[in-house]
BADRENTI-778253 format. One record per residue (C-alpha): residue number from 0; residue in one letter; x, y, z. Coordinates in steps of 0.02 Angstrom, whole numbers, plus 32768, in hexadecimal, padded with zeros to 4 digits. Each point is the difference from the previous one (the first is absolute). Layout:
num->NUM	residu->A	u->X	v->Y	w->Z
...
This chain:
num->0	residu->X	u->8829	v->F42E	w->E8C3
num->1	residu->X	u->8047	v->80AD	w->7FC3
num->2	residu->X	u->80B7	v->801A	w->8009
num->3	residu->X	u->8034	v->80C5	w->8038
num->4	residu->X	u->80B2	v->7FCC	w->7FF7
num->5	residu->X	u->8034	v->7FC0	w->7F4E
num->6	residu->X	u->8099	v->7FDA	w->7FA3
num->7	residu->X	u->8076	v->8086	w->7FC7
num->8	residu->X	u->7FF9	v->7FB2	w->7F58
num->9	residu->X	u->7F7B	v->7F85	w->7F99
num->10	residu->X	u->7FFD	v->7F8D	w->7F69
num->11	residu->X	u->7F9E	v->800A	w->7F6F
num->12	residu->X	u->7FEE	v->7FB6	w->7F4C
num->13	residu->X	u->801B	v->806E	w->7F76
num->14	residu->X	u->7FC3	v->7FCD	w->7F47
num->15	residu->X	u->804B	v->8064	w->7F79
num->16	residu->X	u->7FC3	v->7FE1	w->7F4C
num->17	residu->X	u->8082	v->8014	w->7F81
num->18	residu->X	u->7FF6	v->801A	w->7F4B
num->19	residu->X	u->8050	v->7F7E	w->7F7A
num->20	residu->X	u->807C	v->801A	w->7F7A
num->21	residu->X	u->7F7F	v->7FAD	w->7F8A
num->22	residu->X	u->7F65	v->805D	w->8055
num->23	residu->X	u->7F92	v->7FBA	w->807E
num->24	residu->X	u->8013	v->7FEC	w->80B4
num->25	residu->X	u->8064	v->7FA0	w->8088
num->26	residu->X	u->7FD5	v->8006	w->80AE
num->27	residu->X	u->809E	v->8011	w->8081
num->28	residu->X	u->7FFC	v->7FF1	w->80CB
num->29	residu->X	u->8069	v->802E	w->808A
num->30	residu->X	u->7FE2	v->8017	w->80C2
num->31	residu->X	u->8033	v->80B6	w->8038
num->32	residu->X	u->802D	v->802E	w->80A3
num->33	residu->X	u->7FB1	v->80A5	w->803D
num->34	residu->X	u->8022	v->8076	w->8082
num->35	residu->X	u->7F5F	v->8016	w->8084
num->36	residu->X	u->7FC4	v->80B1	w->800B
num->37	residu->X	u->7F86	v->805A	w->8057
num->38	residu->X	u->7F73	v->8064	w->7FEB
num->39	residu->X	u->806C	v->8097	w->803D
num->40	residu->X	u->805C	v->7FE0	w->7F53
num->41	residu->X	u->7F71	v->7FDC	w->7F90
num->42	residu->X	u->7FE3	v->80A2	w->7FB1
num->43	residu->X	u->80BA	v->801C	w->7FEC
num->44	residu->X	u->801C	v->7F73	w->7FAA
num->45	residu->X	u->7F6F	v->800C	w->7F89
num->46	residu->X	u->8057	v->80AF	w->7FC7
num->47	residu->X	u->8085	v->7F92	w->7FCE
num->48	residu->X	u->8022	v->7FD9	w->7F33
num->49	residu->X	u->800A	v->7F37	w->7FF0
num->50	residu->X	u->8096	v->7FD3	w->7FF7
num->51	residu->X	u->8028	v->807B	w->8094
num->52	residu->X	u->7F7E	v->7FA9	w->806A
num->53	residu->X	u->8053	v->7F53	w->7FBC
num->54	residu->X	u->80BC	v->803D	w->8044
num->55	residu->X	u->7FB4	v->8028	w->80A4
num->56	residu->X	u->7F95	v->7F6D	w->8040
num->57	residu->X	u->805F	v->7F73	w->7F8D
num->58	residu->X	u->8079	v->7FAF	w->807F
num->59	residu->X	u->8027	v->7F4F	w->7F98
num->60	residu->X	u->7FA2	v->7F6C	w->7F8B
num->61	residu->X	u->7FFF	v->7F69	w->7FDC
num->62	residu->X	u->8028	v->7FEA	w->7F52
num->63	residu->X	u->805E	v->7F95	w->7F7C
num->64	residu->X	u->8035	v->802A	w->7F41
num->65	residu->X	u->7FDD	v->7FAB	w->7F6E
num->66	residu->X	u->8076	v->7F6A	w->803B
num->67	residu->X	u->7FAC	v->7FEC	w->80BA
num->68	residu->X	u->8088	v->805F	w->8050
num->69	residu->X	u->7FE6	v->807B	w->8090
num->70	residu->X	u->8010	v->80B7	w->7FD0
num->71	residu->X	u->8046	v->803D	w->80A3
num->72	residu->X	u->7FBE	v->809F	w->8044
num->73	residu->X	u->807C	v->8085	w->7FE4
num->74	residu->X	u->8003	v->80B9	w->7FC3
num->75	residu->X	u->8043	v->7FC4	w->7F4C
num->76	residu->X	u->7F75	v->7F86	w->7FF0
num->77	residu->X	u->7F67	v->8075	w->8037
num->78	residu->X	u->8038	v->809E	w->7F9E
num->79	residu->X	u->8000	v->7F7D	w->7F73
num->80	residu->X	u->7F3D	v->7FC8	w->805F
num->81	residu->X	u->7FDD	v->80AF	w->8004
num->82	residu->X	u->8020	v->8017	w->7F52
num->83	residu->X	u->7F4B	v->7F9B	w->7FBD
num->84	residu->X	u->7F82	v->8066	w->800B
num->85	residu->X	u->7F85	v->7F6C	w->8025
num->86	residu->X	u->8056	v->7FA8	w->8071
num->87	residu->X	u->800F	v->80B4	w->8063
num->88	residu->X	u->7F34	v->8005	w->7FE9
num->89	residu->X	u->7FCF	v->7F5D	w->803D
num->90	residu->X	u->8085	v->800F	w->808C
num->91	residu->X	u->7FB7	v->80A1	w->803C
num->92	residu->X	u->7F37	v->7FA3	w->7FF5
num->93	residu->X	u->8041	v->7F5C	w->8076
num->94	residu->X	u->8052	v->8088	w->8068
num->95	residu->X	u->7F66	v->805B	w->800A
num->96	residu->X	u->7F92	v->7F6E	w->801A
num->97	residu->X	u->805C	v->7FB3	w->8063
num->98	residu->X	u->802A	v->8086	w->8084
num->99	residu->X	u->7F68	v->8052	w->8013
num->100	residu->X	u->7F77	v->7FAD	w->7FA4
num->101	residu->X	u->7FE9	v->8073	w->7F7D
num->102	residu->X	u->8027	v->802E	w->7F3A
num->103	residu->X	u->8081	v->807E	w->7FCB
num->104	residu->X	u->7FDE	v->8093	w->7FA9
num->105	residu->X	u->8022	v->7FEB	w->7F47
């Protein structure tokens, strides 16, 4: 069954790597909440920088802090978001992939 008439909005997980204090790696999650556009859009959208993309089609997470708290979704907490440049990258790819299928440019 195809659907013609989806959601205004979809979920999808976002992995971020993050680099250490003492070097290496850690691996952090959160579920983002994206706005649904069209192919109308596309090619607008993909003129976009990152983070400019990330302002537009971010609409909330799911996501705790260090201590398992929620971060609530509010304009303080994503220009802080918006501020890590890989979280903005890997945001932008599960946008991407997750709205219509495909990469971002790099």
């Amino acid at each position: 069954m195809f659907n013609l008439a989806p959601t205004e909005t979809f979920k999808a997980p976002v992995t971020v790597n993050v680099a250490q204090p003492g070097g290496g790696w850690k691996q952090e999650s959160f579920t983002g909440e994206f706005k649904r556009t069209d192919e109308d859009r596309r090619e607008e959208l993909l003129a976009l920088k990152n983070v400019e993309l990330v302002r537009e089609v971010l609409v909330g997470w799911s996501m705790k802090d260090e201590q398992r708290n929620d971060v609530p979704f509010t304009p303080e907490n994503l220009d802080a978001f918006c501020r890590l440049t890989g979280a903005v990258r890997e945001t932008t790819l599960a946008y991407w992939q997750h709205n219509v299928g495909a990469k971002a440019k790099n």
